[in-house]
C-alpha positions in Angstrom: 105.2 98.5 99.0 103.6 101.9 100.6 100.3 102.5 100.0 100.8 105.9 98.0 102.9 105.3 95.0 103.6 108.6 93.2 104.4 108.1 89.5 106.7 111.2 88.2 107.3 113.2 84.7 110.7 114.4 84.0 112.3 115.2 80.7 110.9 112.6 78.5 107.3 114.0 79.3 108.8 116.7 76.3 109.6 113.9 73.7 106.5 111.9 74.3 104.5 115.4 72.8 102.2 115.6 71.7 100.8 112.0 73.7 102.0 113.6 76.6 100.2 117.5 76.3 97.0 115.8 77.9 98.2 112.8 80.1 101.2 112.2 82.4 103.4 109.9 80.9 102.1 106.5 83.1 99.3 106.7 81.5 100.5 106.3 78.1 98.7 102.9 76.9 102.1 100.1 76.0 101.0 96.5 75.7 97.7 95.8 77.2 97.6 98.1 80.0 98.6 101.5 80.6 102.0 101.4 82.6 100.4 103.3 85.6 98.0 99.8 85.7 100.6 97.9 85.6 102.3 99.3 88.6 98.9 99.0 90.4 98.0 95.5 89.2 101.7 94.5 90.3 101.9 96.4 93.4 98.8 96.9 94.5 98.8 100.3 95.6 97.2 103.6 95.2 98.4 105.1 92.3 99.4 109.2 92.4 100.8 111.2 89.7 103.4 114.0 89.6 102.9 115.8 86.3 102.5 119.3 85.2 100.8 121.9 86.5 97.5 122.2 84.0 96.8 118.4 84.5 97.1 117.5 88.1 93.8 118.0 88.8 92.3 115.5 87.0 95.8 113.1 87.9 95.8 114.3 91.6 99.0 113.6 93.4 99.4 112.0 96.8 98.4 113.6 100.2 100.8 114.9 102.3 101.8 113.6 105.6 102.2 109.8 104.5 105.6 108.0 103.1 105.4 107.2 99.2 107.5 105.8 96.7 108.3 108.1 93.7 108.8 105.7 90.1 109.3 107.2 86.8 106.4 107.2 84.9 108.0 106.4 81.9 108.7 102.5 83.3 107.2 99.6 83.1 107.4 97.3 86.3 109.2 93.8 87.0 109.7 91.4 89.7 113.5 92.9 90.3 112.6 96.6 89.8 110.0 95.6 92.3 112.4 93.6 94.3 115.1 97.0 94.6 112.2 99.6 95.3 110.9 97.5 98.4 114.7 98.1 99.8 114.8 101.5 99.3 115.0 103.2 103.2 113.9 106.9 103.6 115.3 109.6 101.7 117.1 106.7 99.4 116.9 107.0 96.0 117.3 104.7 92.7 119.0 105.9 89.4 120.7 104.7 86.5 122.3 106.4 84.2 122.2 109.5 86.1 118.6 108.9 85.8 116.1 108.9 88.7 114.3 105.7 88.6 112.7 106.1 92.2 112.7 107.3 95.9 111.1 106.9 99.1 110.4 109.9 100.9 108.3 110.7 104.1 106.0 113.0 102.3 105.2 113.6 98.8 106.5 116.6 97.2 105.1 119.7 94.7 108.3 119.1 92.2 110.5 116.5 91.4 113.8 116.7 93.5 117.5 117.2 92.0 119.7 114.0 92.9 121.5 115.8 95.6 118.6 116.1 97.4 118.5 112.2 98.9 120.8 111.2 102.0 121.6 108.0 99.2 121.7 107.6 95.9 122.0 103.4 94.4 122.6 102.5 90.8 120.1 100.1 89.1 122.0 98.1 86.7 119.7 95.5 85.3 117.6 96.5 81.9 113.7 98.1 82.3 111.3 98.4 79.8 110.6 101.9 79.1 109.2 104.5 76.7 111.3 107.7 75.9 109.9 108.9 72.8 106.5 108.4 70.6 108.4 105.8 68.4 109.4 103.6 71.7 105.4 102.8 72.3 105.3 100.9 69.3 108.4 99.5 69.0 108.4 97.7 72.9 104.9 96.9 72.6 105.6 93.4 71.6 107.4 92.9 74.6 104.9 94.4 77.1 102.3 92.7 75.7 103.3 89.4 76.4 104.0 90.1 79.8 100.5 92.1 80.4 99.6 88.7 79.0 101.1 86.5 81.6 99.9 89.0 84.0 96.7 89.3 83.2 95.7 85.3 82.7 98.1 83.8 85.1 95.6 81.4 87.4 92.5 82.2 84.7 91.1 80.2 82.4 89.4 81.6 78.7 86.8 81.1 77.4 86.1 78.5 75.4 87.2 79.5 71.3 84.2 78.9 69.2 84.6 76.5 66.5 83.7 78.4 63.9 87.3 80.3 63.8 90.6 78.8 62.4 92.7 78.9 65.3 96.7 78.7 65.3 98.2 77.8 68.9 94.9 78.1 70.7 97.3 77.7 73.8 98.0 81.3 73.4 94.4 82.4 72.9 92.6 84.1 75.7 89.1 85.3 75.5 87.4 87.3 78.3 83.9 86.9 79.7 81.3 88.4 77.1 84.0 88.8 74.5 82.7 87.6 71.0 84.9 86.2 68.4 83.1 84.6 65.0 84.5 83.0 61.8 88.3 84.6 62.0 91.8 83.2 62.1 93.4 83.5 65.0 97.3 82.9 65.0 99.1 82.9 68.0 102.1 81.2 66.6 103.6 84.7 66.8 102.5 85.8 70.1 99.5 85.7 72.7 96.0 87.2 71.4 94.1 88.9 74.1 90.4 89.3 73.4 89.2 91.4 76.7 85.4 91.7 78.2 82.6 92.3 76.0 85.0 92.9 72.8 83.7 91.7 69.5 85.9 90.4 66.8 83.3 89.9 63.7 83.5 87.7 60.8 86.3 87.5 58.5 89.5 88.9 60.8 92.6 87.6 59.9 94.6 88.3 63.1 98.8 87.7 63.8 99.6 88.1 67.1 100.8 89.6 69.2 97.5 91.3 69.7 95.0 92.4 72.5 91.7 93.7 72.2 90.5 96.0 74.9 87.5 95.9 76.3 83.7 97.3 75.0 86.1 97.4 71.5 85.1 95.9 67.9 87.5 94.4 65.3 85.6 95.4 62.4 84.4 92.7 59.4 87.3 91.9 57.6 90.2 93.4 59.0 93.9 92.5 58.8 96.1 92.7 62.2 99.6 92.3 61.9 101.6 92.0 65.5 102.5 93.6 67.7 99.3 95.6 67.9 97.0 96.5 70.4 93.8 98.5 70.3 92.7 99.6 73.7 89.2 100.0 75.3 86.2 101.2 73.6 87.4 101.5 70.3 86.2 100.7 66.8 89.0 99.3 64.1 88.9 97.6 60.6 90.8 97.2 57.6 94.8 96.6 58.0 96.5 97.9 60.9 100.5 96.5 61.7 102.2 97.2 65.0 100.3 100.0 66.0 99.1 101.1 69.3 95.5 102.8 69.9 95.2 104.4 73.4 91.1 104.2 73.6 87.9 105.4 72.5 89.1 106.0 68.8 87.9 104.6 65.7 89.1 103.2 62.7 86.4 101.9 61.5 87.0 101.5 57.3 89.5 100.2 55.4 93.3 101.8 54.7 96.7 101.0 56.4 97.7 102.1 59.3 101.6 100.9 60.4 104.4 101.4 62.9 101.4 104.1 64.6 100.2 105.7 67.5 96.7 106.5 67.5 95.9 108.3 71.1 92.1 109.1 72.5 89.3 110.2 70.8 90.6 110.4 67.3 88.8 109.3 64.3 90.2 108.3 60.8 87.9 108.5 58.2 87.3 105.8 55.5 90.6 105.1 53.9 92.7 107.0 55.5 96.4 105.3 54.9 99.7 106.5 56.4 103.2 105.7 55.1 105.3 104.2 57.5 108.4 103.3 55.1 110.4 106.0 52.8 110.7 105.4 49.3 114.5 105.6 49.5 114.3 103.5 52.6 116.3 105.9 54.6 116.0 106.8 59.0 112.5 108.0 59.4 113.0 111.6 60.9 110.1 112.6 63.4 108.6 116.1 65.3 110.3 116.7 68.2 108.7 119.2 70.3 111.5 120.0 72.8 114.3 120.2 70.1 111.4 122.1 67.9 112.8 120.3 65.0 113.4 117.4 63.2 114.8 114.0 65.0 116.6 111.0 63.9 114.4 107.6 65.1 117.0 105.6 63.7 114.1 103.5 62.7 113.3 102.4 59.2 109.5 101.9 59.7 107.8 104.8 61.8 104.3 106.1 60.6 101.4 108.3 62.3 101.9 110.0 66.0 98.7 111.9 66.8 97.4 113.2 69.8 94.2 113.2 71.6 91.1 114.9 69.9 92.1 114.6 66.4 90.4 113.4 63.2 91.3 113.3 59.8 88.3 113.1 56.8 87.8 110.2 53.9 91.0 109.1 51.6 93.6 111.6 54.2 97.1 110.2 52.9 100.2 110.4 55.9 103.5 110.5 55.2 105.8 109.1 56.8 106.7 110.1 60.2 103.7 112.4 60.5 102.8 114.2 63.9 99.5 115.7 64.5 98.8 117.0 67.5 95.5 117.6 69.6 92.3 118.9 68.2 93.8 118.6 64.6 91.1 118.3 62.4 92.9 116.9 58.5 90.7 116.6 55.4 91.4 117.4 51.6 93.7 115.4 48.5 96.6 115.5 49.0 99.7 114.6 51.5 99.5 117.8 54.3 102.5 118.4 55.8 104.8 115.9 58.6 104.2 118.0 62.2 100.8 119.2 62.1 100.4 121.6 65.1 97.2 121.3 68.1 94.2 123.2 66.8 94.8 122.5 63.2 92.2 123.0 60.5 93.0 122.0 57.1 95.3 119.7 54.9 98.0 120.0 52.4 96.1 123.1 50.5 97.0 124.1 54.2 95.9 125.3 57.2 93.8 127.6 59.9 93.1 127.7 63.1 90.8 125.3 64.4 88.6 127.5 66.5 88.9 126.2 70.4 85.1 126.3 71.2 84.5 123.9 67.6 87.1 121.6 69.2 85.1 121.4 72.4 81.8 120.9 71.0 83.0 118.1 68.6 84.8 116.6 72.0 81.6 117.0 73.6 79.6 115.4 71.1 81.6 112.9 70.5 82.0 111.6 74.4 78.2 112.0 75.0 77.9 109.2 72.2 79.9 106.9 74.6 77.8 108.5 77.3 80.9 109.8 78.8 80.6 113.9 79.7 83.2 116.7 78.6 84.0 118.1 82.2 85.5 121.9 83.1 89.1 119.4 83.8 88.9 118.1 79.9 88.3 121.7 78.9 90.8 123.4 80.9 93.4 120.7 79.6 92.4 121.6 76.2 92.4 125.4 76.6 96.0 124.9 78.2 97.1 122.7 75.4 95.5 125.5 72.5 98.0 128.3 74.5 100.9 125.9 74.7 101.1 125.4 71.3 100.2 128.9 69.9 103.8 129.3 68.6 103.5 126.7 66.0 100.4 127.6 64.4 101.6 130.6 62.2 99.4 130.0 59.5 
């Protein structure tokens, strides 16, 4: 493998909005690990990022002068993936389905290239693991969490379960150095629990795997987890979550139901918050699409709460299903608001203003001083960018 790998956006960086308005797509958070850390755990090289514009200063891309290997950021990495990008020659390039999957080039480039660009052009025919859309992060993260699993344990040993939990397959149970875990049940009949550094699960969980629990985070007293799920690094969680996916640094601290989710950084849901995630007729869950500015099909019948970075919602907020909310949404108020709820939202279902931008940032700024963590000039020029992206769908 080259020592710069260069992991690229291309058209599915539009259907992963509003995730994807303050992060390339590799590092969306699918199974343990974000899928940029899996290709640097499994590759071990320097990870670059192609991406828009607005956010490549704070996800640089590679220098020039020096070969890399372009990979899609929307795919997770396997032994044969692996295996067919180490064969790739200069100026060769992988696709499948018309796709680009990856190149090699002698140089990294400003803009992702057209397919007639490359001296040769392979088909990859075996499956990949990949997210394409919001709903996608959820619904693989079963199967990318057993392989961060296996990845992340193979030739370790855990730490030692205390006895004071009810433990189903301890086999399948791996707790991290630091990590705390008190007077739960633990069944990893279902699939591998993951308990990472200097996590805390406290008295009373009742967890189905599979599950991982990122590090610095706390399973709250109490709380139901229904697999897949996975809450990610420094976040805060109780009461009954089911196959959902929190990025990091957001809380869900209280009870209410959160299903079929994804939660992404520096959100907090206030006590009792509850989202749908099935229809009462039981029908396709239709969800905001922000290239097709409309309405799209999942095909899924369970598919609750997308909301981007920033965002918080007050006590007793009620989702429906298939809800979108984008960044710096701030929901509060009876009610059920409405299913797309644009960036820079203020309001609920007696309905909405414009969240003023400089609010946003001081509530961001608080909030990540807290976790001793500053609000740098890169976090606010994302955010400014992101307010003047989505002006057109605030028309309040």
């Amino acid at each position: 493998m080259v020592d710069a790998l260069v992991l690229f956006d291309d058209e599915r960086r539009d259907d992963l909005l509003p995730l994807t308005f303050t992060r390339p797509v590799a590092e969306i958070r699918l199974g343990i690990l974000t899928i940029a850390q899996k290709w640097a755990k499994q590759t071990g090289s320097n990870v670059f990022y192609l991406t828009q514009e607005y956010l490549q200063h704070k996800y640089p891309n590679a220098p020039k002068g020096k070969p890399v290997l372009l990979v899609n950021g929307g795919l997770c990495p396997d032994k044969d993936l692996i295996l067919q990008l180490n064969a790739l020659c200069i100026n060769e390039a992988l696709v499948k389905n018309g796709i680009l999957i990856a190149a090699r080039l002698n140089s990294t480039l400003d803009a992702l290239p057209s397919l007639d660009f490359f001296d040769s052009v392979k088909e990859y025919t075996a499956d990949i693991l990949d997210v394409k859309f919001p709903w996608d992060i959820f619904r693989n993260n079963g199967e990318a969490l057993i392989r961060d699993y296996q990845l992340l344990t193979q030739g370790r040993k855990s730490q030692p379960i205390p006895k004071t939990n009810i433990v189903l397959n301890p086999e399948n149970v791996f707790i991290d150095e630091g990590a705390r875990v008190e007077c739960s049940i633990l069944n990893a009949e279902t699939g591998p629990i993951y308990i990472a550094r200097d996590a805390e699960v406290m008295e009373g969980c009742m967890i189905r795997g599979p599950f991982a629990l990122g590090e610095h985070s706390a399973l709250k007293m109490g709380a139901k987890i229904y697999g897949p799920t996975t809450i990610g690094p420094h976040c805060k969680v109780g009461g009954e979550v089911n196959n959902s996916v929190f990025f990091s640094f957001s809380n869900k601290a209280h009870d209410g139901f959160i299903g079929n989710s994804v939660i992404g950084e520096w959100c907090n849901l206030g006590a009792d918050t509850n989202n749908s995630n099935l229809k009462n007729n039981y029908a396709p869950v239709k969800l905001w699409n922000y290239r097709k500015k409309g309405f799209m099909n999942t095909g899924l019948q369970f598919c609750g709460l997308i909301m981007g970075d920033h965002s918080k919602c007050g006590i007793n907020t009620m989702f429906n299903t298939g809800t979108v909310v984008g960044v710096c949404a701030n929901i509060f108020g009876d009610g059920f608001p409405r299913n797309f709820i644009p960036s820079f939202s203020w309001g609920g279902a007696a309905g909405f203003t414009i969240h003023n931008p400089d609010k946003a940032f001081e509530t961001a700024r608080i909030m990540m001083s807290r976790r001793d963590i500053p609000f740098t000039d890169d976090d606010m020029n994302i955010l400014s960018k992101v307010f003047e992206l989505t002006r057109e769908y605030r028309a309040f």
